[in-house]
BAVOTOR-198463 format. One record per atom (N, C-alpha, C, O, CB): y, x, z. Coordinates in steps of 0.05 Angstrom, whole numbers, plus 32768, in hexadecimal, padded with zeros to 4 digits. Each point is the difference from the previous one (the first is absolute). Glycine has a CB too. Example, Ala and Ser with C-alpha at 12.3 -4.5 7.8 and 13.67 -1.06 7.14 Angstrom:
residues 2
7F8E8108809C;80187FEE8000;801880128000;80008015800D;7FE97FC5800C;802C801F7FD9;801880108001;80167FF1800E;8016800A8004;7FDD800E7FD1;
end
This chain:
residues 266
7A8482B27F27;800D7FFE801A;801E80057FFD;80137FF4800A;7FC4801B800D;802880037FDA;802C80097FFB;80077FED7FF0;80187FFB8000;7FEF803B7FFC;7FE77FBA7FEF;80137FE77FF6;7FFB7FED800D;800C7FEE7FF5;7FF7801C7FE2;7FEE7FEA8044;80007FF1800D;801A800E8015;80037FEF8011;7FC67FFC7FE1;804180218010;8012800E8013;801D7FFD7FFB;80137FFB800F;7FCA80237FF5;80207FE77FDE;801380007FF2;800F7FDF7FFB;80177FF78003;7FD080387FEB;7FFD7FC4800A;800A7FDE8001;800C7FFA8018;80157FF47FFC;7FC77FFB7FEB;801A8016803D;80127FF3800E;801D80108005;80117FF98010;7FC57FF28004;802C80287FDB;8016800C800D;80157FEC7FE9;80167FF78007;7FD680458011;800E7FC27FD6;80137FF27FF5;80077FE58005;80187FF98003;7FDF80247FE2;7FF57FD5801C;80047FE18018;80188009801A;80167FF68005;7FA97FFA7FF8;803380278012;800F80058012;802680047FF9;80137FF6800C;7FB7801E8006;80377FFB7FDB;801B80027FF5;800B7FE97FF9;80157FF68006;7FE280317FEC;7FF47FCE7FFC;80137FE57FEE;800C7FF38019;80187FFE8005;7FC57FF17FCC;8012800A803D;800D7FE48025;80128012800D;80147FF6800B;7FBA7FEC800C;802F803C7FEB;801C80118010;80177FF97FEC;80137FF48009;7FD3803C800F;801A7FD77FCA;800F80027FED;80127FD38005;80187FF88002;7FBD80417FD7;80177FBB8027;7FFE7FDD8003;80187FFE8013;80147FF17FFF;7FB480017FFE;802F80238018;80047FFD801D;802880057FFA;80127FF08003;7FAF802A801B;803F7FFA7FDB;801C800F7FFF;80137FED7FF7;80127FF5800E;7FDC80377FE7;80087FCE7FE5;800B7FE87FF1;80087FED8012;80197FFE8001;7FCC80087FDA;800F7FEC8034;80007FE38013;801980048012;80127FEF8001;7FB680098002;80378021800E;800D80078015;802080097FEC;80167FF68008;7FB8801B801F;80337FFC7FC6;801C80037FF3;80067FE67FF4;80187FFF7FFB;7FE480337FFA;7FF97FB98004;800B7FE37FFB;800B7FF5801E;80187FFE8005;7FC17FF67FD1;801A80098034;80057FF38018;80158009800D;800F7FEF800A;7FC880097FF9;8030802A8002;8010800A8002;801F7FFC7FEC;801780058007;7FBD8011800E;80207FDE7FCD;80197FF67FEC;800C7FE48008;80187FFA8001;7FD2801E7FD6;80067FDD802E;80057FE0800E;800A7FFF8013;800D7FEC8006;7FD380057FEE;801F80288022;800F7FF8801E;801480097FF9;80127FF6800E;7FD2800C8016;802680127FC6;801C80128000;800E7FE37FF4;80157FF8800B;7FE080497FE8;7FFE7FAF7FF5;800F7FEE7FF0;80037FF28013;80187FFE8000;7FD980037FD5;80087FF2803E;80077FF08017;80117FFE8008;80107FED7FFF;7FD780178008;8017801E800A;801F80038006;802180007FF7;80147FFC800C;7FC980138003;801E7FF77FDC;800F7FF57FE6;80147FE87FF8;80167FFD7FF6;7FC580168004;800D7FDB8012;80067FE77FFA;800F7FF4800F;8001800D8014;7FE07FF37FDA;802C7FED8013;800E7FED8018;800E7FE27FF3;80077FFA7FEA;800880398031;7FF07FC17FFA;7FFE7FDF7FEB;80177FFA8014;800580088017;7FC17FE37FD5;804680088005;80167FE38018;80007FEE7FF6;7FF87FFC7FE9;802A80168027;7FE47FE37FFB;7FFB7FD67FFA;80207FFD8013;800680058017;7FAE7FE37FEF;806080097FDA;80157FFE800C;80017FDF7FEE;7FF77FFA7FEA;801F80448024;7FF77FB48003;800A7FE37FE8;800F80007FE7;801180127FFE;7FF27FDA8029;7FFA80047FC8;800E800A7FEE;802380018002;8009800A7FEC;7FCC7FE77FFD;8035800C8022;801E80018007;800A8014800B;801980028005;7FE47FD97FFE;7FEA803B8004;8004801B7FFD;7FFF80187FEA;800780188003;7FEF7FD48020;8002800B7FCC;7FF8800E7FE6;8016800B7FEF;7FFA800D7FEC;7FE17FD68014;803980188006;801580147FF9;80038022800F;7FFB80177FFA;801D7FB77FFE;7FF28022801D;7FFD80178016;7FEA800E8009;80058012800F;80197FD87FFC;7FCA80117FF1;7FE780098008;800080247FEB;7FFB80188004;7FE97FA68007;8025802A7FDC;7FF0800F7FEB;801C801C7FFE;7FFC80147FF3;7FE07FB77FEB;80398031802E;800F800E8001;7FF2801C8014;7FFB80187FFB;802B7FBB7FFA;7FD7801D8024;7FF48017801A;7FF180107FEE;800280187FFC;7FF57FCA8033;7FF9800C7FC6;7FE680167FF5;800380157FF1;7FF080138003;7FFA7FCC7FFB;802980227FEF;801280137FEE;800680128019;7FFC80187FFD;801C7FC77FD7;7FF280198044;800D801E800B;7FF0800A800C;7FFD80188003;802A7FE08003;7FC67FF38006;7FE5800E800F;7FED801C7FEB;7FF880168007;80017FAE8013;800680337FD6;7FEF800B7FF0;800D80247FF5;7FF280147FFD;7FFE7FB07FF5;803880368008;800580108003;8007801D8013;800980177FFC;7FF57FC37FEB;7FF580158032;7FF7800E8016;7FE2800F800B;7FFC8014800D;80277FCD7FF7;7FC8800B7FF0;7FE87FFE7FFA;7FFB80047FE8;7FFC7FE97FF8;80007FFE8027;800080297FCC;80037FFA7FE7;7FD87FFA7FF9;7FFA7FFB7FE9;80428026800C;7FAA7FE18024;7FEF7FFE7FFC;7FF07FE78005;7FEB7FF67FF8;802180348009;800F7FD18015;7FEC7FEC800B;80067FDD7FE6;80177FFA7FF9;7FEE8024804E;7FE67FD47FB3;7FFA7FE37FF6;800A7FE98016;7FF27FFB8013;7FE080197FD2;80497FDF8017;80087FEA800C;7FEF7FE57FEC;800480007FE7;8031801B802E;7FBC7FD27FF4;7FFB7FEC7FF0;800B7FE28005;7FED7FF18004;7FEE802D7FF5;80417FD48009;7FFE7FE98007;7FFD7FEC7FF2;80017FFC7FE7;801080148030;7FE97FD78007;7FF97FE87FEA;80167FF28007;800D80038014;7FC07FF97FE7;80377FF27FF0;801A7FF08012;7FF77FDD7FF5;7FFC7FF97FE9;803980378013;7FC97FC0801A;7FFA7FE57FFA;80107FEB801A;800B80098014;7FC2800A7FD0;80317FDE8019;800A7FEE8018;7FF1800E8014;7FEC800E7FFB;801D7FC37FF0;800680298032;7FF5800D8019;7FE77FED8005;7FEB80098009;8044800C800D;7FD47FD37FE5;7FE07FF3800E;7FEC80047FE6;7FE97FF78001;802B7FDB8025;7FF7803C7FC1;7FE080087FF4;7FFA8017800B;7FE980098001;801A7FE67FD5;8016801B8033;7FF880228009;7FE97FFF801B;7FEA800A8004;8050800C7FEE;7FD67FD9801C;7FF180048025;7FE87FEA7FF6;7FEE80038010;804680058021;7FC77FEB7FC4;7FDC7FF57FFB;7FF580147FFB;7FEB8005800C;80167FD17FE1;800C803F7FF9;7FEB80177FFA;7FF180108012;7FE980078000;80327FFB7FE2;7FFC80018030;7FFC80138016;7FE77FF3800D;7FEB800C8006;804980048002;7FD27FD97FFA;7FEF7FF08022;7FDE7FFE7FEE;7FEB7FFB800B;804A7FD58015;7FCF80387FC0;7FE17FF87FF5;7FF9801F7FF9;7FEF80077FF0;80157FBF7FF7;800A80498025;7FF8801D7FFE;801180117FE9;7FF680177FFF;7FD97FD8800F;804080107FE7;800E80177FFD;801080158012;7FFF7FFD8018;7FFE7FE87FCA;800E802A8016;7FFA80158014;801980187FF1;7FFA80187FFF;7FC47FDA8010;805A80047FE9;801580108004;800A800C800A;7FFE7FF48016;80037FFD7FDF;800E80288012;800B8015800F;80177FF1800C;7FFE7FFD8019;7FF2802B7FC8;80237FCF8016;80127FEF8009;800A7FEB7FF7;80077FFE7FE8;7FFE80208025;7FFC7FD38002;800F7FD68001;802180018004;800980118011;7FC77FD58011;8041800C7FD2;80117FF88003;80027FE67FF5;80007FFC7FE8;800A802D801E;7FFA7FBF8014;80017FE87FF7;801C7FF18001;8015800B8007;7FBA7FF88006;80307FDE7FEB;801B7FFA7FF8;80097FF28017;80177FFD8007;7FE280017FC9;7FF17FF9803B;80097FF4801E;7FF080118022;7FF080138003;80137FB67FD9;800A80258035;7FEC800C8019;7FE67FE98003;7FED800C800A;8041800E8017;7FCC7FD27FDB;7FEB7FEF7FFC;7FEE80127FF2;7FEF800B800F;802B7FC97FF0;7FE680327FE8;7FD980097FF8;80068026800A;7FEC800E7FFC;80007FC77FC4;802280338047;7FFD801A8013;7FF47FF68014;7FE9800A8002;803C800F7FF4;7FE07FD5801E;7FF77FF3801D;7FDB7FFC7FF4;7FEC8006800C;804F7FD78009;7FC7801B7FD8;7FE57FF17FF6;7FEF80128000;7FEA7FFA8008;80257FE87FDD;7FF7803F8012;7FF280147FF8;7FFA800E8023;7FEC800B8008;802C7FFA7FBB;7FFE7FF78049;7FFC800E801E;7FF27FF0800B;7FEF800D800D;803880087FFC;7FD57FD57FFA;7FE97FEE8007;7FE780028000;7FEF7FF6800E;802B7FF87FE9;7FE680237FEE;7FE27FFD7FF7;7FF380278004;7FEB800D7FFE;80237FBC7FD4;800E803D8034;7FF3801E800C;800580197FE5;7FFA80178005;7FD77FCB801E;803A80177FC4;800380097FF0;801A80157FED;8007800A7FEA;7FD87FD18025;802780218011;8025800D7FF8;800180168013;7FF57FF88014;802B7FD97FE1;7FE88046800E;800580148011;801B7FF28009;80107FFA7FEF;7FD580347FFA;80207FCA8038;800E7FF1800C;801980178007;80197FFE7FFF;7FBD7FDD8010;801B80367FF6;801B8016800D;8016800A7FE6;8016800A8000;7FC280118029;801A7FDE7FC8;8011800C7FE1;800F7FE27FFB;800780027FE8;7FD080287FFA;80317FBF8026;80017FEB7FF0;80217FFE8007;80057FFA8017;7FC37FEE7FEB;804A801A7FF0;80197FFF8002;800F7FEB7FF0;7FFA7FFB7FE9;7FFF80308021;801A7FC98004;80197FF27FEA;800B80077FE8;80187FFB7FFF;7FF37FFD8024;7FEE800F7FCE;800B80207FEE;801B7FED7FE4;8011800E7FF5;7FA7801C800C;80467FC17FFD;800C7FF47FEC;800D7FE58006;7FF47FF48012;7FEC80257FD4;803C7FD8800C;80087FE8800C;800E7FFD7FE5;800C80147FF6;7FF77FED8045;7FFC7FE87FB8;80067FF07FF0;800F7FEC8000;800A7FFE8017;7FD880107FE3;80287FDF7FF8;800F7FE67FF4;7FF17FF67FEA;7FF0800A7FF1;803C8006801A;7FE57FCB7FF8;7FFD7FF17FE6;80137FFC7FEF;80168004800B;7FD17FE98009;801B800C7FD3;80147FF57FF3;7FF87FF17FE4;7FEB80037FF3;803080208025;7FFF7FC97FE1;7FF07FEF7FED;800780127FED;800F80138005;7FF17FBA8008;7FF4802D7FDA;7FFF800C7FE8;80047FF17FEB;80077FE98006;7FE18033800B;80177FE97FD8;800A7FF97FE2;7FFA800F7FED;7FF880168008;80287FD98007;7FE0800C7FCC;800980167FF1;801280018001;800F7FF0800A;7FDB80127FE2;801C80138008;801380177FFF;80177FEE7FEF;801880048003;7FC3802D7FFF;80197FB87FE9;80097FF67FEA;800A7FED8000;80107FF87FEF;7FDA80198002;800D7FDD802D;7FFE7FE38009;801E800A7FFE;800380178006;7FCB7FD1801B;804D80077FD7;80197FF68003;80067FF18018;801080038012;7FEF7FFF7FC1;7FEE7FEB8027;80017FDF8014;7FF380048017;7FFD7FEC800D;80017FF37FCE;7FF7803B8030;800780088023;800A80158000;7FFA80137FF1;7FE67FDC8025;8037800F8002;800B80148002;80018005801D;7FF27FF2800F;802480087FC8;7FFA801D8034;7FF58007801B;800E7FEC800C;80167FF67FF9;7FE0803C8006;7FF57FC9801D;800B7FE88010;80088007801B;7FF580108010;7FEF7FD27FD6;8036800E801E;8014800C801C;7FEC7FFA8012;7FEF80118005;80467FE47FF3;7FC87FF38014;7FED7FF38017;7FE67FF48002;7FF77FFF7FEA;802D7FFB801C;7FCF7FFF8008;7FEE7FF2800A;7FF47FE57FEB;7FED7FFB7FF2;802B8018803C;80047FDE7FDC;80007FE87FF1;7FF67FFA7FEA;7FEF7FF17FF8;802C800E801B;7FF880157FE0;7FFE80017FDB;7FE3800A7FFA;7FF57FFA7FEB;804180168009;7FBF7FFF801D;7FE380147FF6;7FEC7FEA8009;7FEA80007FF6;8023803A8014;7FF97FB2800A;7FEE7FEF8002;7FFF7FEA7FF1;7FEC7FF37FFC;8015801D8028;801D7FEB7FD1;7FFD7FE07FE6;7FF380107FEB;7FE87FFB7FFB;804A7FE38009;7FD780327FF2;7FE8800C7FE7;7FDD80098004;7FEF80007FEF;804180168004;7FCF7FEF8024;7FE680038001;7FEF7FDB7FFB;7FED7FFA7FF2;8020803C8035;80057FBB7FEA;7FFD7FF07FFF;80007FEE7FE5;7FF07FEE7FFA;801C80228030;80077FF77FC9;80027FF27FE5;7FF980067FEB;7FFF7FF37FEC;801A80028022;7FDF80257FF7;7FFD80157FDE;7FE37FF67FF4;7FEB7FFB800D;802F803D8004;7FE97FC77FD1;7FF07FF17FF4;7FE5800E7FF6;7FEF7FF77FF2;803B7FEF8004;7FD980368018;7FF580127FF5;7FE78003801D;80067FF88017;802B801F7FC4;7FB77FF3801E;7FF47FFC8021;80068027800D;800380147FF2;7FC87FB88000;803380308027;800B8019800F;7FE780168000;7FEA7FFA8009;803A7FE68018;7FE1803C7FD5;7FE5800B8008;800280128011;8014800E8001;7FDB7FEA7FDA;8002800C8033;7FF780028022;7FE780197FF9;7FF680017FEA;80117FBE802F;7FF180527FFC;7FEF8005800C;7FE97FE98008;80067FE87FFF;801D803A800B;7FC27FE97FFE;7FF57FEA800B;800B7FFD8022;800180118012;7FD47FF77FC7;802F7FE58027;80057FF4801A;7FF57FFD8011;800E7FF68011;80037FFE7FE0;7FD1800F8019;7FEC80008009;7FF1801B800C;7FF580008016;800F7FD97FCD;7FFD80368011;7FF8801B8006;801080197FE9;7FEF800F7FF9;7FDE7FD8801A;8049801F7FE3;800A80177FF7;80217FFB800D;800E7FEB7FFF;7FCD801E7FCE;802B8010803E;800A7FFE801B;80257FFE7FF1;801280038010;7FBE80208019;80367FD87FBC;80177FFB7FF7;80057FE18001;80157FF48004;7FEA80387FE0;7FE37FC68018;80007FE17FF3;80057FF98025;80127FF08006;7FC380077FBF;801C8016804F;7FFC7FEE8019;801B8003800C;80097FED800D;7FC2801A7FFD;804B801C7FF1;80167FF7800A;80197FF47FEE;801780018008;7FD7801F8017;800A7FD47FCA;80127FEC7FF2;7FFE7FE0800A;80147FF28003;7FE6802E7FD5;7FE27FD8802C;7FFC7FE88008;80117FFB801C;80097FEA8004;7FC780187FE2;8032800F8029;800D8009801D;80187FF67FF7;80057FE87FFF;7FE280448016;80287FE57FE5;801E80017FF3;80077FDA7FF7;800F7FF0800A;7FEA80517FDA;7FF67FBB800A;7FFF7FDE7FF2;7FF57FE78019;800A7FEA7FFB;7FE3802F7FCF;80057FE78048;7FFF7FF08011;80148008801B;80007FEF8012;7FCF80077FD6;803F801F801D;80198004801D;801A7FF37FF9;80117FF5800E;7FDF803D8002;800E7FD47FCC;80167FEB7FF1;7FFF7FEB7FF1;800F7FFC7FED;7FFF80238014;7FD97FCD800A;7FF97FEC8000;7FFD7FF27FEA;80077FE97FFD;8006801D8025;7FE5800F7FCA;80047FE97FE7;7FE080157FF0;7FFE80017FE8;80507FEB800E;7FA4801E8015;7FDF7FFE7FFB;7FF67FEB7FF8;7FF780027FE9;800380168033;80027FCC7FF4;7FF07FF67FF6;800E7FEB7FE2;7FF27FEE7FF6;7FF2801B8040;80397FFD7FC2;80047FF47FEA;800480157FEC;800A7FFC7FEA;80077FDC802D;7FE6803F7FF3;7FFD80137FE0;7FDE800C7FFF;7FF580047FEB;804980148016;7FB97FEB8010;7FD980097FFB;7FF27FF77FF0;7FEB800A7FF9;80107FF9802C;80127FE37FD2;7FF07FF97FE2;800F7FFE7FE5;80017FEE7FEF;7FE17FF8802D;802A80307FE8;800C80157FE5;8004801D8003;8011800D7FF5;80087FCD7FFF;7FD9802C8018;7FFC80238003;7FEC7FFD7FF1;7FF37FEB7FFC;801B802A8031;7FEA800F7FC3;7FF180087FF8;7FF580148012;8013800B800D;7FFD7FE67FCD;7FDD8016802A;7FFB800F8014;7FF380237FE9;7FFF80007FE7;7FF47FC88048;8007804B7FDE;7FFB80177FF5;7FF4800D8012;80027FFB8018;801D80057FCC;7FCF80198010;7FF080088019;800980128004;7FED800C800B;7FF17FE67FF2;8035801D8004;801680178001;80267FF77FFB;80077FED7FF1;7FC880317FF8;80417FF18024;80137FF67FFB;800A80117FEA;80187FFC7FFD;7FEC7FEF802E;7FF380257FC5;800D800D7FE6;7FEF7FEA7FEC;800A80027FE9;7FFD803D8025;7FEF7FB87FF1;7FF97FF37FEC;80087FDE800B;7FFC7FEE7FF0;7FDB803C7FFD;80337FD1802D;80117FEA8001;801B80067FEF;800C7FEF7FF3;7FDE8004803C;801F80327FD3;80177FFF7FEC;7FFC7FFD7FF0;80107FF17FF6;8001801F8016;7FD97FFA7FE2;7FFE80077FE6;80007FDB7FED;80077FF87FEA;7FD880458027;80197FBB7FFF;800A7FD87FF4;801880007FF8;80077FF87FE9;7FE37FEB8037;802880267FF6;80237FF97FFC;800D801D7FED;801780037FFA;7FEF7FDE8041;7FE280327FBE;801180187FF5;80017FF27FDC;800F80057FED;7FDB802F803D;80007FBE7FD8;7FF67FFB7FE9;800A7FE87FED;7FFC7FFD7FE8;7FE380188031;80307FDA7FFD;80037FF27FF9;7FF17FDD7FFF;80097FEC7FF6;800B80457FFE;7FD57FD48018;7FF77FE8800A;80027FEC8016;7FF67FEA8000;7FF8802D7FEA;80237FF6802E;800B7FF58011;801780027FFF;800880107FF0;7FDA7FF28024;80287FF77FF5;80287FF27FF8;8000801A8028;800980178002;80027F8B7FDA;7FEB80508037;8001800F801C;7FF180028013;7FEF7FF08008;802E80087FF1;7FE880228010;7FEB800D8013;8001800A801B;801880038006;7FDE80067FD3;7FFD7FFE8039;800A800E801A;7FF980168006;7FF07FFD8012;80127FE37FFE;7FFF80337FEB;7FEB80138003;800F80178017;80157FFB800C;7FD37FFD7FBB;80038028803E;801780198017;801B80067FEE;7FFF7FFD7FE7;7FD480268032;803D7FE37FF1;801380087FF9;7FF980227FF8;8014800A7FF6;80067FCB8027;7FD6803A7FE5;7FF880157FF7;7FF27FFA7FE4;7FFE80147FF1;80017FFE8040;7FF77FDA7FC6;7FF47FF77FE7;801A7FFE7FF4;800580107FEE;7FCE7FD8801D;804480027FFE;800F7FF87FE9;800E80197FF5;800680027FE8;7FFF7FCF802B;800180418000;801580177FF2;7FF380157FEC;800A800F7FF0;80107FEE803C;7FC57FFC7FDF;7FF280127FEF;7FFC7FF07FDB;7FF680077FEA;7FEC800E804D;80257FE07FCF;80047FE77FE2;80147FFA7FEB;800E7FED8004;7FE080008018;801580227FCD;801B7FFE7FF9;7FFD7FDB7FED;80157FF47FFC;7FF780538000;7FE17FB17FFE;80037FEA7FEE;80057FE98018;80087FEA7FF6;7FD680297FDD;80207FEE804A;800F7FED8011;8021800A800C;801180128001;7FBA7FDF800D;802E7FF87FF7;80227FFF8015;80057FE9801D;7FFE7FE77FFF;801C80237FC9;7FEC80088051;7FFE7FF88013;80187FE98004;801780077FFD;7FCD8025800E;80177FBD7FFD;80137FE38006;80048004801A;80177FFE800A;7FD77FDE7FD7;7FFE8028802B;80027FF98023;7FF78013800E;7FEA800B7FFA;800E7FC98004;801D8036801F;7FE9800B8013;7FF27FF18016;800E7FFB8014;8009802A7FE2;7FD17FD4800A;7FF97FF08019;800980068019;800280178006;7FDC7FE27FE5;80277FF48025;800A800B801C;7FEA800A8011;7FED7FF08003;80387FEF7FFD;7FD9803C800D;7FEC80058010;7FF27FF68016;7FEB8004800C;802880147FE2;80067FD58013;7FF57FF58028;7FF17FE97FF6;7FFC7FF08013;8032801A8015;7FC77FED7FBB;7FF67FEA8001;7FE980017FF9;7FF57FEA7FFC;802E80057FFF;7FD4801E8004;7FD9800D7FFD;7FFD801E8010;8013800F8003;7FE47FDE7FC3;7FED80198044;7FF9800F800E;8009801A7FF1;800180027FE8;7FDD7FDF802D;802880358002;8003801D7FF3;7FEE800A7FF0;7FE87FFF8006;802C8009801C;7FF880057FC2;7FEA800C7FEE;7FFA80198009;8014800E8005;7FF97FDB7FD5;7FDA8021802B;7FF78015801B;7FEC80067FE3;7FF47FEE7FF6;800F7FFD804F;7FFD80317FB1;7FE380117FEF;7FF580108017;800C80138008;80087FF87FC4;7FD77FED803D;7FF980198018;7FEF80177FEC;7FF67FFB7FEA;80027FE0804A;800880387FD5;7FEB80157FF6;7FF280148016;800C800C8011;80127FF47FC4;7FC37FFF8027;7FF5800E8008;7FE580137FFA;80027FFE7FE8;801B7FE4802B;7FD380297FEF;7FED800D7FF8;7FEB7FFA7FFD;7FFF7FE98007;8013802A8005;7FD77FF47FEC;7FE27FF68006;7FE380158006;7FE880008000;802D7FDA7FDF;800180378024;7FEF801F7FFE;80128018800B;801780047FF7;7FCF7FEC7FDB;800D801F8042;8016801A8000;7FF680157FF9;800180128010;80177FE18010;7FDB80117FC8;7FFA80177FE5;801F80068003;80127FEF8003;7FC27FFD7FD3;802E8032802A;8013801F7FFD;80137FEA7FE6;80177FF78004;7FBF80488006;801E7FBD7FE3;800F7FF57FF1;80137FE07FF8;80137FF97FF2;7FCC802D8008;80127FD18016;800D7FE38006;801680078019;80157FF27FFE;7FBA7FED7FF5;80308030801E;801680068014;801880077FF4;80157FF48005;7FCD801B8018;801A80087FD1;8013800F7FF1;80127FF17FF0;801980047FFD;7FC8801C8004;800E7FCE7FF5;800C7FE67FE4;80117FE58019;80147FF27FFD;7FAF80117FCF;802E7FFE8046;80167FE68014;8012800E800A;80157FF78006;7FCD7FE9800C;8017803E7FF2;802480038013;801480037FEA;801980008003;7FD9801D802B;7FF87FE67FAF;801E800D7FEC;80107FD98003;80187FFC7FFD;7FCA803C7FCB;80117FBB803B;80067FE48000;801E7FFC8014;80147FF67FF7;7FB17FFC8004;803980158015;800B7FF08019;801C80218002;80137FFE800F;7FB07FDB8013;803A803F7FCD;801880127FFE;80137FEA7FF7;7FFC7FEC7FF3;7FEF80458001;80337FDD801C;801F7FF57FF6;7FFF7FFF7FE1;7FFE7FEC7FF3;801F802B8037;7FE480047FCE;7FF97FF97FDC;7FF57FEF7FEF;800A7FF97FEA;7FF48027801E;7FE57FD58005;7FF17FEC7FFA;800A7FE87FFD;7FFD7FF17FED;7FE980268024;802D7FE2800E;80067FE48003;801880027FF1;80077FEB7FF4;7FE580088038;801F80207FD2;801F7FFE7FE8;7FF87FF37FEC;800A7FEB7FF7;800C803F800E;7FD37FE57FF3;7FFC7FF27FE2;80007FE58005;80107FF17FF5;7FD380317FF5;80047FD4802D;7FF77FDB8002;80217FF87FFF;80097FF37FEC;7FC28007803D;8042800C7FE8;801E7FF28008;800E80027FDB;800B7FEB7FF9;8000802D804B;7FF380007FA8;800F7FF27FE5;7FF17FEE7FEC;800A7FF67FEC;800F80318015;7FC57FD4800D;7FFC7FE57FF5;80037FEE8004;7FF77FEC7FF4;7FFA80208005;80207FF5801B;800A7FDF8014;7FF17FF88014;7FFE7FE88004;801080037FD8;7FE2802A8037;7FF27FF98016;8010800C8011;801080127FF8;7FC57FE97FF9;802B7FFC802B;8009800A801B;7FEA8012800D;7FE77FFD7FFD;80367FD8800B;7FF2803F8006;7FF28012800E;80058002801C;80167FF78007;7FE9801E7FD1;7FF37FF5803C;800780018016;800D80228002;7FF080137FFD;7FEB7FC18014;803D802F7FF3;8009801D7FFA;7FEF80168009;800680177FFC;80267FD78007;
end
């Protein structure tokens, strides 16, 4: 009878003992959680992003920032097929609108937070362009250059759709669209012209300065394509995603965006 007694008491322990184990994992997993924090920024933020994160962290020194950085319409499909980042910052207001549509964006958090430019580009090495005074001149070379132009995609990554903009208000789209190269990001539309395989390119003006193997020819005129608008907003209000968007939107913060060559709203 006492070693039949004895057997359930140890059953009984092993599943309390089971029990404990289970509950201190689970308990390791929710702390790592909290921990964690993701942003999904385009790549034309990835200078400056990766800057924030350095000071954030020096503030936080516990908490895990993880971003991804890809064109904004790979980013906002992710979202709409279920990923599930702490915070979005996209390159236009179109696939932000797309995500509020679909119910997936914390609306009250969704701000103007970033404003951009275009300009043409070159290497650094090219001799035979040089920076161009006007209009005119930036349109006979686009026009004539023997080299094909590389672009963003024009269709959905929100650098290519406000270049196509820019190229049909100054009326000469449909005699250059079949010599663009297109790219699914606009750092790797630079990285053609850094390299040397495109002769010229259009890309933010926050890319070109971040680039020492280009050199900027042109600034596009603003009034001739739609305003470049990054909205940013949340997807969660976890203690820790709050904390990480307001370090976002501090004066300090935007100082930094403004010496990568973005505009801030003061």
């Amino acid at each position: 009878m006492n070693t039949i007694k004895q057997f359930f008491f140890k059953i009984k322990t092993l599943i309390v003992i089971a029990f404990f184990l289970l509950m201190i994992s689970a308990s390791g997993f929710a702390s790592q959680k909290n921990k964690y924090l993701m942003i999904y920024a385009p790549a034309s933020l990835r200078d400056a992003v990766n800057e924030l994160i350095i000071l954030y962290k020096e503030k936080y020194p516990t908490q895990v920032i993880k971003p991804v950085y890809m064109g904004t319409s790979q980013l906002a499909i992710q979202i709409k097929n279920g990923a599930n980042p702490d915070v979005f910052i996209s390159a236009n207001s179109k696939w932000m609108d797309y995500l509020e549509r679909k119910q997936l964006i914390i609306k009250k958090y969704r701000i103007n937070y970033l404003y951009n430019s275009l300009v043409g580009i070159t290497k650094k090495e090219n001799n035979q362009l040089r920076k161009i005074k006007d209009i005119k001149s930036f349109k006979k070379i686009l026009l004539t250059t023997k080299s094909r132009i590389s672009l963003a995609m024009t269709m959905s990554v929100p650098a290519g759709i406000y270049t196509k903009n820019y190229l049909e208000n100054i009326d000469i789209w449909k005699d250059v669209k079949e010599n663009i190269v297109e790219s699914n990001n606009v750092r790797a539309a630079m990285n053609y012209v850094s390299r040397g395989d495109l002769d010229l390119g259009i890309v933010y003006y926050s890319d070109a300065i971040s680039e020492n193997k280009i050199k900027i020819i042109y600034f596009l005129e603003e009034h001739y394509h739609v305003k470049i608008v990054y909205p940013l907003t949340i997807l969660n209000e976890e203690k820790e995603t709050l904390i990480f968007y307001n370090f976002l939107i501090e004066k300090n913060s935007k100082s930094i965006m403004r010496k990568w060559g973005f505009k801030t709203n003061r």
